[in-house]
C-alpha positions, 0 to 999 in steps of 0.5 A: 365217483371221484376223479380226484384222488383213490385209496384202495388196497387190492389183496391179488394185485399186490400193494395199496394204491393211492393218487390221482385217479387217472394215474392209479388206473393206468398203472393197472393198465400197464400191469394188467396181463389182458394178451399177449400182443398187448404185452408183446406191443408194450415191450417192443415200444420199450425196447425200441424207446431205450434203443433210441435213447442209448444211441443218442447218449453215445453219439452224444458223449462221444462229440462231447468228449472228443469236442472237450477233450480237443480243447484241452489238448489243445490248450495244454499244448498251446496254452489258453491265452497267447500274445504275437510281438507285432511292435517295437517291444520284444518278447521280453517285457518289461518289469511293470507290464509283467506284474500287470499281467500276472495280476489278472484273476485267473493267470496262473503263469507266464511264458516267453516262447520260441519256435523254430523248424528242423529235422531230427536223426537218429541212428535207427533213422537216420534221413531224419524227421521234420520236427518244430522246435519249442524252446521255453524258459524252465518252468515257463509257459504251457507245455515246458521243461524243468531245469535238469531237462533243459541242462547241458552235458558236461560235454557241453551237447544241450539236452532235450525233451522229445514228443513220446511218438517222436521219440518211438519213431527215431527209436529214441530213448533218455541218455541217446544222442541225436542230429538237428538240422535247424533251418534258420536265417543269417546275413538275411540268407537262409542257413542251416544249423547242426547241433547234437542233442542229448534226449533227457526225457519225452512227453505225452500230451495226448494230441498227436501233432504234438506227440509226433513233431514237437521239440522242447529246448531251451529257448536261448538255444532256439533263438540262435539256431534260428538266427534270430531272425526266423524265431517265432517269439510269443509270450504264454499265458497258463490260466486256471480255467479255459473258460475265462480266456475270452476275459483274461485275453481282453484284460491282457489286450489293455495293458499290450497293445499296441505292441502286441496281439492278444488271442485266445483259444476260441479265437484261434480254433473258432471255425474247427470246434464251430464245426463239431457244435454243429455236427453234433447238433445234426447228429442229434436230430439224425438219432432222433428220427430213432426215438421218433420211430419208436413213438409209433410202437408206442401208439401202437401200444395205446391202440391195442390197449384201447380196443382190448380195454373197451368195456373198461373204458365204457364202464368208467365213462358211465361211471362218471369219469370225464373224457379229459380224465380219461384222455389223460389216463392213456396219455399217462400209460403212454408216458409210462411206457416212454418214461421207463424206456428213457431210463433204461436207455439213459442207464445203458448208454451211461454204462456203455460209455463207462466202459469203452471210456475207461477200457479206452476201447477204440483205440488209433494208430499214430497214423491215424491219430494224426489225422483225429488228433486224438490216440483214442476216443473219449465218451464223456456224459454231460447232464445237459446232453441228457435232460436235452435226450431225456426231454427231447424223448418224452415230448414225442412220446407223448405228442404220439400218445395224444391221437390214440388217447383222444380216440379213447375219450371219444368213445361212447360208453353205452357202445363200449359196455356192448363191445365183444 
């Protein structure tokens, strides 16, 4: 009998048949109806293989997500590339050594920025919020203004773009008037500034601290409710991929130093997203222990099918099947069984991370959104978090297989043709 390959066509069990021998007689395993309990086995393993995928494709997309959509809050915010002053250059650069730095591959824009703390009042709240002051050129750096937003009132009251969680906590709306009490220096004594702001809009950049705290101004108007001297001046550089700012802050490094610090934004939130790789790491081998659970249903499966296919097994054996054949035919039934599970689970967790991301499903309060940074939860499916699953569950399964299938090769077929 030939181990090779088969071609055989079967009128009852429905449509022809060919390939390697060993696969062609564990697919008619897997769909021969012998009991109940082999059935019932089979399914739970399915069942149990799928449960284990699914949770591991969520918890996957959601650290994922949550990890990448972090970063871009971040960098929208913040910007990719920033640059501290520390000599005895300013913000403002020089002609030659702007060019330079626009001509980076990859820079997109670049931002002279200014920052300062206050508190913001309003009628509906009149104690006042604690508020950080963002004052841009219009048009420059990463989180900015247009003109028209930054313009003053024909009154003369200076306009300003407000967090949309700031804005709905002051009750704040385009048009209102507000209080800033701006904490600045002057004579080398701290002081303290008032200045009317007219609200000409708000923003939304999804990442709470923003949202709920943060000011754009001009930066001319920033500078001197700070005095000058408390100002926070730094220079923003808006890339077109994250990814190159390792690169793109070396570059820049060359042509500042020593008159300024170069960072990026690995750099700056290294240890925070340090972390979540490695949560997500234990999270994966934590809902591994599920998939690895469901291996034993799996074994469980080979076991009755080897007893309940004994003569079958014999007959083969004595037709000449070698016993690595024969191993090899339940390791593939076992596979199969892994193999449909895995999809199955793939198929829903994809779904289910479909809906609750496009539903936005779980949702936070501003409360505690500050605290997660995000207003709602992102589950987002990388095809590398599922080849990891996808391989991570086909390895066991099949490492499972192997004690039931050697069992199997192992049997004597003139015993076996004897079993009742």
């Amino acid at each position: 009998m030939s181990s090779a390959s088969v071609h055989s066509t079967n009128s009852a069990s429905g449509p022809l048949l060919a390939g390697p021998l060993p696969w062609v007689i564990a697919w008619r395993f897997l769909r021969g109806r012998r009991s109940r309990l082999l059935d019932g086995t089979a399914r739970a393993a399915l069942l149990s293989t799928a449960l284990g995928v699914t949770a591991m494709i969520i918890a996957m997309a959601l650290m994922t997500g949550y990890r990448e959509d972090l970063q871009g809050k971040l960098v929208r915010g913040n910007a990719a590339v920033i640059a501290y002053p520390v000599g005895g250059e300013s913000g403002e650069l020089r002609p030659g050594k702007k060019q330079a730095l626009l001509a980076i591959p990859g820079v997109e824009k670049l931002g002279r920025v200014a920052y300062g703390q206050g508190s913001l009042s309003s009628g509906d709240h009149p104690d006042g919020l604690e508020v950080i002051l963002r004052g841009v050129n219009a048009g420059g750096g990463q989180l900015t203004a247009t003109a028209e937003q930054l313009q003053a009132t024909a009154e003369g009251i200076p306009s300003a773009v407000l967090g949309k969680d700031l804005a709905d906590k002051l009750g704040a709306k385009p048009g209102d008037v507000l209080r800033l009490v701006a904490l600045g220096f002057g004579d080398g004594r701290p002081r303290f500034r008032y200045q009317s702001l007219k609200v000409s809009s708000t923003f939304s950049t999804g990442f709470a601290e923003f949202d709920r705290s943060w000011v754009v101004l001009d930066r001319a108007l920033v500078e001197r409710l700070m005095g000058g001297e408390a100002a926070m001046d730094l220079l923003e550089f808006t890339v077109a991929d994250p990814e190159e700012a390792p690169r793109i802050a070396e570059a820049a490094t060359r042509i500042l130093e020593p008159d300024f610090v170069v960072t990026d934004w690995r750099q700056l939130n290294r240890e925070l997203f340090t972390a979540l790789q490695l949560q997500q790491v234990a999270l994966f081998l934590v809902l591994g222990l599920i998939v690895l659970v469901s291996t034993f249903n799996v074994a469980s499966t080979l076991v009755v099918l080897v007893r309940e296919r004994m003569r079958d097994i014999g007959l083969l054996g004595a037709l000449g099947l070698r016993p690595a054949k024969l191993r090899l035919v339940f390791l593939v039934y076992g596979g199969f069984l892994g193999a449909f599970g895995t999809l199955l689970g793939v198929l829903a967790g994809w779904g289910i991370c479909w809906f609750l991301t496009t539903f936005e499903i779980i949702r936070f309060d501003p409360e505690v959104a500050a605290i997660y940074f995000i207003s709602s939860v992102p589950f987002r499916v990388e095809p590398r978090d599922v080849l990891a699953i996808v391989g991570f569950a086909l390895l066991v399964t099949l490492i499972a297989c192997f004690a039931p299938a050697w069992r199997a090769a192992r049997v004597d077929p003139s015993s076996a043709l004897r079993y009742e």
